[in-house]
PLY file of the C-alpha trace (Angstrom):
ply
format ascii 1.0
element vertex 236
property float x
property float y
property float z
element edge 235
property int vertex1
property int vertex2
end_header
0.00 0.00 0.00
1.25 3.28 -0.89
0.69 6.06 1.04
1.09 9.78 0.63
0.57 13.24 1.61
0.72 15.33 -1.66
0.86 19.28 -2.36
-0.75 20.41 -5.38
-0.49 23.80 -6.55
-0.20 26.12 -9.70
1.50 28.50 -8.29
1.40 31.26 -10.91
4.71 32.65 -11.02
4.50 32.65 -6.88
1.52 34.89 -6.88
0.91 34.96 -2.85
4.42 34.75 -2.18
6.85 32.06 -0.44
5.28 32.22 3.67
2.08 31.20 1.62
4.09 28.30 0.01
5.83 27.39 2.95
2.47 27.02 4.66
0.65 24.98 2.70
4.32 22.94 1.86
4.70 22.22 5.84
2.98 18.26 6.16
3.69 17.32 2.69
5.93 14.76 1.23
5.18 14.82 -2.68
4.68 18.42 -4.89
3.26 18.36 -8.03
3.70 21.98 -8.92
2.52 23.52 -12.21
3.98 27.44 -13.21
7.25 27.17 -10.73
9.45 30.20 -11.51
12.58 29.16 -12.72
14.63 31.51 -9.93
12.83 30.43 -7.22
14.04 26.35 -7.56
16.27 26.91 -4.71
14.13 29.07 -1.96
11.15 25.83 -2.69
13.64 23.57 -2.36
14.92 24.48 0.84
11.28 24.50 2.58
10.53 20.97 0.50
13.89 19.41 2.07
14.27 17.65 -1.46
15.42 18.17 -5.19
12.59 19.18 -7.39
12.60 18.06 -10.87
11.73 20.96 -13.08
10.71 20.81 -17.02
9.40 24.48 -19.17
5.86 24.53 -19.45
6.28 26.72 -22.49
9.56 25.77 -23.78
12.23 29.00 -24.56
9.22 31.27 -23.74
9.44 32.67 -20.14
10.67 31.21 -16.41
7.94 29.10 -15.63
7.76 25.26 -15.36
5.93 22.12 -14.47
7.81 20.87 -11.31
7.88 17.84 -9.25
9.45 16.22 -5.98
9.66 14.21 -3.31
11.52 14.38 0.50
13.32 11.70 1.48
10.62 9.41 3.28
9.98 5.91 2.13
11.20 5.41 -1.47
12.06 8.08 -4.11
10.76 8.88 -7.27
12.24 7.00 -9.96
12.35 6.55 -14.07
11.27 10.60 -14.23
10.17 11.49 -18.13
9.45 14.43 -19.68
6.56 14.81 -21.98
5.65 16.89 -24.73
2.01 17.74 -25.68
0.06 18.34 -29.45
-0.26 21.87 -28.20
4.06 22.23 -28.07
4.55 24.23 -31.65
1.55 26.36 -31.02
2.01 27.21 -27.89
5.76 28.11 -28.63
4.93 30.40 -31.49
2.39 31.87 -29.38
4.53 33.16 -26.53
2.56 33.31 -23.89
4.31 32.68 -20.95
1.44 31.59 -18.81
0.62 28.93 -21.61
1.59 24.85 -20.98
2.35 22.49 -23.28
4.65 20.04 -21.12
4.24 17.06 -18.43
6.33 15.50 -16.30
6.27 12.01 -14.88
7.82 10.16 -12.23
6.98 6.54 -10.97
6.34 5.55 -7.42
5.26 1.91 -6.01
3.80 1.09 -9.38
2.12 3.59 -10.46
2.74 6.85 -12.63
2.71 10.18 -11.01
2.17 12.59 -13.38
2.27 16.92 -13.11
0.24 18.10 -16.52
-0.46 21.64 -17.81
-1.81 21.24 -20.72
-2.71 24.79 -23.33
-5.46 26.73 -22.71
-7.60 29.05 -25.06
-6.52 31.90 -26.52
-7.26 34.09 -29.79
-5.92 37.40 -28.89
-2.92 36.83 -31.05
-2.57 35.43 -35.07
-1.92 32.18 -33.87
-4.80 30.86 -32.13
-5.42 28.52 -29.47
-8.56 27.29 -29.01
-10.44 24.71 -26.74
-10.12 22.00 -28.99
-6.49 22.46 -28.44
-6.70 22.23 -24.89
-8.78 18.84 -25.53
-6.29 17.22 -27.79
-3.46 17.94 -24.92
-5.56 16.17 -22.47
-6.53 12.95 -24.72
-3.05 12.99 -26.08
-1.83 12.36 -22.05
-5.22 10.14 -20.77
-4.40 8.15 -24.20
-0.44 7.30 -23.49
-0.82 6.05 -20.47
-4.36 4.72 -20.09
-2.91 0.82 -19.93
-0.19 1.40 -17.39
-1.50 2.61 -13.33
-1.45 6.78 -13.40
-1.99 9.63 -11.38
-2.43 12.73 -13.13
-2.69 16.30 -11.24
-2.68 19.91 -12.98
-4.88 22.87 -14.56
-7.45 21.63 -16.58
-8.47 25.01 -17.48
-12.05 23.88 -17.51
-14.55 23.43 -14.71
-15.81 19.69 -13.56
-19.00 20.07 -15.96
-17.19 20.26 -18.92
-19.03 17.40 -20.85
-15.70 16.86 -23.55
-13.20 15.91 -20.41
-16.06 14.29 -18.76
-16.20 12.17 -21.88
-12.65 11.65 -22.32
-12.06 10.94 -18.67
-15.33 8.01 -19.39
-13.35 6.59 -22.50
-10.27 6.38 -21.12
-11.55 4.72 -17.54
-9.86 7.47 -15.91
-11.83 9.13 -12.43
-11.69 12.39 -11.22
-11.36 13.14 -7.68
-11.12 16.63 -6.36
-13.81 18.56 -8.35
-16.15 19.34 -4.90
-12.80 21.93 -3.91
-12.40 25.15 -5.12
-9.49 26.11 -5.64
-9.37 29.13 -8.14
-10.37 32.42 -6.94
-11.64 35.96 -9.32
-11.98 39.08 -7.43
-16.18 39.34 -7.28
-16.55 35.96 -8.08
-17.24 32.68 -5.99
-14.66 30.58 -6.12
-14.39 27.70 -8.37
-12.64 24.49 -9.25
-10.36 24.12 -12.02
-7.13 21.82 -10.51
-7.93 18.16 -11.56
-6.76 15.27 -10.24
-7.58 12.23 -12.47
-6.75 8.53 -11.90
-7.24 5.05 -13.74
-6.75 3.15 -10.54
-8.63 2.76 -7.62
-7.55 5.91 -5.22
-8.30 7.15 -1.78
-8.27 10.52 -0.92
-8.54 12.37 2.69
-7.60 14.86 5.23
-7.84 17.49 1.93
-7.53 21.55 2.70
-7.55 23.75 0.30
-5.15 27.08 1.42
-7.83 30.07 0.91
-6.75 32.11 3.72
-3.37 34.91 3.39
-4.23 35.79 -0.26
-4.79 38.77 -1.98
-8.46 39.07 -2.37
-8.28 41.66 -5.29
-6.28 39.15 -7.53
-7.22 36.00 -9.26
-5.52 32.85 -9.03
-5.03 29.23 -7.91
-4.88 27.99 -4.60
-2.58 25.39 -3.03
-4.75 22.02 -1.99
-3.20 19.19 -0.10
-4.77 15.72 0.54
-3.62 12.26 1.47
-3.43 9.63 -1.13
-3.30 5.91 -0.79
-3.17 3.29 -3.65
-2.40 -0.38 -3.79
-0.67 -1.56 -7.02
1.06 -5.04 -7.62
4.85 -3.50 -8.42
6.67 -5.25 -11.32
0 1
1 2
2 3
3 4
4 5
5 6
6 7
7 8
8 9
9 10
10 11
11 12
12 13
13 14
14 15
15 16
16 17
17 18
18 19
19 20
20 21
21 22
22 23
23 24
24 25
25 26
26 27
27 28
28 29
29 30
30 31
31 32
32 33
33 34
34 35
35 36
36 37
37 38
38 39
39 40
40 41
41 42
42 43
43 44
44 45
45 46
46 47
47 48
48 49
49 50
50 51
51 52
52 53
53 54
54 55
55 56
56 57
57 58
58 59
59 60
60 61
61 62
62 63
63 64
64 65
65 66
66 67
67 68
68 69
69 70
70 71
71 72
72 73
73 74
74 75
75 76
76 77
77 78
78 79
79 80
80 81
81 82
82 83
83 84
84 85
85 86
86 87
87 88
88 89
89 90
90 91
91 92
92 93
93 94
94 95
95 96
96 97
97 98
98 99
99 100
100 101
101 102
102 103
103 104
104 105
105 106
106 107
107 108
108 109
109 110
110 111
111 112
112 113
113 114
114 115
115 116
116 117
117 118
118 119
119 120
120 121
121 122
122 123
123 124
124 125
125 126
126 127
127 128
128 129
129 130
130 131
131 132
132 133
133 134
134 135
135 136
136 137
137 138
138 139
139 140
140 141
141 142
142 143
143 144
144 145
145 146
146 147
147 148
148 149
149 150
150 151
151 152
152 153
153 154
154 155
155 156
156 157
157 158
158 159
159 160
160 161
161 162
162 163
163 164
164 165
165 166
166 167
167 168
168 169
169 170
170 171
171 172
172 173
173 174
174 175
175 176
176 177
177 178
178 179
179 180
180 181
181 182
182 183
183 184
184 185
185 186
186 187
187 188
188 189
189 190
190 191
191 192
192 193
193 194
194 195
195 196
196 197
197 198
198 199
199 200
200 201
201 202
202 203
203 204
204 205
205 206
206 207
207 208
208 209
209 210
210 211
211 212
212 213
213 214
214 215
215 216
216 217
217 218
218 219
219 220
220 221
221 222
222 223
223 224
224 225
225 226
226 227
227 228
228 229
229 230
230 231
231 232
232 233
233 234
234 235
């Protein structure tokens, strides 16, 4: 049985600052991390205790990556692989540094853990982006590894409703567990859920917070959650 206590965050180029990160980082043993700034490896890994693997979520455009780690309880990660998504030349061309077109995996006990931000719409620009993009990222990932045990967190960009990932989540036999928690906030707005976390094997989740309190209330962004995970997979 494998048993964890998992941070996940998009942490928007740091938006509420390291003390908020080193709160929510305090009783957690694995970080899957999406939009990590590049400078600020070494300040997260020094609150983490561990190295975090880093990969460019849009790479050669910007600082910002999809990051992942683990402190030195139990076993480590091993076999870590980067992956690159349909979206990759678009999103490139694009230059939008707040895009994603990048995973990165690691395995632990037998299963896959995977940190995913996938491309999100975008037509402000002659290159366009659009939601069938963002769809074609998330098959493209649900697809590669829907034989083999995964864990998949990240920014969906899309609320739990959305009937397309509902549908590819269905034909892929992949479950989503975290869509009750809210965890992206709009000033005037309620806050809503758009941080996934998707699995094809049977998972059970607990002890889950979501960090909504030492934020900025007139800025929009994603909050930190944290939750316990056990799984039981036959290793090779």
């Amino acid at each position: 049985m494998a048993s964890i206590k998992i941070l996940q965050y998009n942490m928007d180029g740091m938006k509420w600052g390291i003390d908020y990160f080193r709160n929510a980082a305090k009783n957690a043993d694995v970080f899957l991390l999406q939009r990590v700034p590049m400078e600020a490896k070494k300040d997260i890994e020094s609150i983490i205790g561990c190295r975090l693997f880093f990969l460019e979520s849009t790479p050669g455009v910007g600082n910002l990556c999809v990051a992942m780690g683990k402190n030195h309880t139990n076993q480590p990660f091993s076999k870590m692989k980067s992956i690159t998504l349909p979206s990759y030349e678009k999103v490139v061309e694009i230059s939008e540094t707040s895009q994603g077109c990048t995973a990165l995996r690691a395995q632990f006990k037998g299963a896959n853990i995977i940190t995913f931000l996938p491309c999100y719409p975008q037509d402000n620009n002659p290159i366009t982006i659009n939601d069938l993009d963002r769809k074609s990222d998330i098959e493209f990932l649900l697809n590669l590894y829907k034989d083999r045990p995964t864990i998949i967190a990240g920014d969906f960009h899309t609320s739990p409703h959305d009937k397309t990932t509902e549908f590819l989540l269905h034909k892929y036999d992949f479950k989503s567990y975290l869509d009750e928690y809210n965890t992206y906030v709009k000033p005037n707005k309620s806050p809503f859920n758009l941080d996934k976390l998707v699995s094809n094997i049977d998972i059970d989740i607990s002890d889950v917070i979501v960090y909504d309190k030492d934020i900025d209330n007139s800025m929009r962004g994603h909050l930190a959650i944290s939750y316990s995970l056990e799984y039981n997979v036959e290793e090779d």
